[in-house]
C-alpha positions, 0 to 999 in steps of 0.5 A, a space after each residue: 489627173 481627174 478629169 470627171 467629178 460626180 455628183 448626186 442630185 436625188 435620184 440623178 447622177 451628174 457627170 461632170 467633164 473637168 478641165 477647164 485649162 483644155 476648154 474640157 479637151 477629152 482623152 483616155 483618161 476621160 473615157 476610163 473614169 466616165 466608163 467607170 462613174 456609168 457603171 456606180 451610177 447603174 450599180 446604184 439603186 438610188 440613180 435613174 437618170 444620168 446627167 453629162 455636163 462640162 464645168 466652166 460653161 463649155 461642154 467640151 472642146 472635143 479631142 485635146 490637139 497637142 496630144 493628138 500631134 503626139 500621135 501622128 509617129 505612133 504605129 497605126 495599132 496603137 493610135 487604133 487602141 486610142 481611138 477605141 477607148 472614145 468608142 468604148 464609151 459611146 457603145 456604153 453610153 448607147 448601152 445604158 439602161 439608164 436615160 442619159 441627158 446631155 447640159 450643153 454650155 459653149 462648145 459641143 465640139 469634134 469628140 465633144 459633140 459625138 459625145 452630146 449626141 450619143 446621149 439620149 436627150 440634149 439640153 442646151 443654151 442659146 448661146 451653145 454651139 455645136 462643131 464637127 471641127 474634125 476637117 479644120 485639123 485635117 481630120 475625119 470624124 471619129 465617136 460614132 459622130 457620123 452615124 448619130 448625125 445621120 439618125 437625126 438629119 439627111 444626108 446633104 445636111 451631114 455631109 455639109 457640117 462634116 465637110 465645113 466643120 462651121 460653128 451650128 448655133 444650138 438655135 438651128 441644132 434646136 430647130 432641125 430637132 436634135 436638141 430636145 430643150 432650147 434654155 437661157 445661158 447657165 440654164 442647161 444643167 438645172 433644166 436637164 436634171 429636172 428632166 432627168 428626175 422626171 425620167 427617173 420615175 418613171 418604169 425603169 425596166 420600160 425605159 430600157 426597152 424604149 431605148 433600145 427599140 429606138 436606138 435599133 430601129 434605123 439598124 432593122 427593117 420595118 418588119 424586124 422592127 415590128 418583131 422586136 416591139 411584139 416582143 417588147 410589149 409581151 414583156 412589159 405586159 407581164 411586168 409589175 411596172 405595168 400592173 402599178 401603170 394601168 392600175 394609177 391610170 384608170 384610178 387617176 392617180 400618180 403612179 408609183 413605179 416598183 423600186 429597186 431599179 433594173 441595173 442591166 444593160 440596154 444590150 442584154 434588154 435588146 436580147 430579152 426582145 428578141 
């Protein structure tokens, strides 16, 4: 069964969690086919920007609870073999040379949440809310979710929502700074493919460093960080995003980025830095 539609807004690629019957529970078959929309929508010269969403105003439910009964018998490996295919994916998502936008309706909830964090910029209504519900099954968080939240919050905040597991309205997740837009109920879809238009033209080979700069940076040292950004702007100087960005700056005017759009991963840009 589908469980992710894809389609095209100009040069945005939108990715649609669909299985309104779980509330847009997700399971391996989610993260297989997202694994593989992210790869066309990279593949495609056409796409500079990503858009993650859920259909029927919840974002998603996180991890569907009847399928992980099932798995309290299984041997330990292949409940491990599981839960990677949910880290596959967020090490995708994290790779991506392309922006990725997370539209928040309802829910954002356990697997739901980790996967609106592992995004690199949150849309989300007022009405939203955000849920590390892992504790409320007796359960411990998985899809990187404690990590993602300690980049953004201290220490006693993570501890509080793992351990709690309450409802955080997308007001407070707004005000504490990990949702980037704060939009009217049936609003987080259009105001993040605006956002992901702008960010699609911009320098494509300059937004794959920034990615990768500032998702490493609380893995290094300042002076590990310091070499990387050296690094990093030796290549975009010589790069021909750069000739057309300082010519339109200095001439005011629009620039206009050089096309066909890189298609490698973050991960193979971070190797370029070093």
């Amino acid at each position: 069964m589908t469980v992710l539609t894809t389609r095209t807004i100009g040069s945005v690629r939108v990715l649609e969690i669909n299985n309104p019957t779980t509330r847009n529970a997700v399971g391996p078959d989610f993260f297989e086919e997202a694994e593989t929309a992210l790869g066309a929508a990279e593949a495609d010269p056409g796409i500079g920007a990503i858009v993650l969403t859920g259909a029927s105003g919840t974002f998603s439910s996180g991890g569907n609870l009847r399928a992980l009964a099932g798995n309290r018998d299984k041997p330990a490996a292949e409940r491990r073999e599981r839960i990677e295919l949910l880290h596959g994916l967020i090490r995708r998502i994290d790779a991506s040379p392309l922006p990725i936008v997370a539209a928040v309706e309802g829910a954002a909830a356990g697997a739901g949440m980790s996967l609106a964090l592992a995004c690199d910029l949150i849309v989300a209504a007022r009405t939203a809310f955000f849920s590390a519900s892992y504790i409320r099954a007796g359960l411990s968080p998985d899809g990187g979710l404690t990590a993602l939240l300690t980049e953004s919050l201290p220490r006693q905040a993570v501890t509080e929502l793992c351990l709690l597991g309450e409802r955080v309205p997308a007001e407070r997740m707004h005000e504490l700074g990990v949702v980037n837009r704060l939009v009217d109920t049936d609003g987080a879809e259009q105001v993040a493919v605006e956002l992901a238009t702008r960010l699609a033209g911009g320098p494509a080979r300059a937004t794959a460093r920034i990615k990768t700069l500032v998702r490493t940076s609380t893995r290094h040292t300042l002076h590990e960080q310091l070499d990387l950004e050296a690094a990093a702007m030796v290549l975009s100087q010589g790069d021909d995003e750069a000739a057309e960005g300082i010519a339109a700056v200095l001439e005011r005017r629009p620039a206009e980025f050089p096309r066909p759009r890189r298609t490698q991963s973050a991960a193979l840009t971070e190797s370029e830095v070093r």
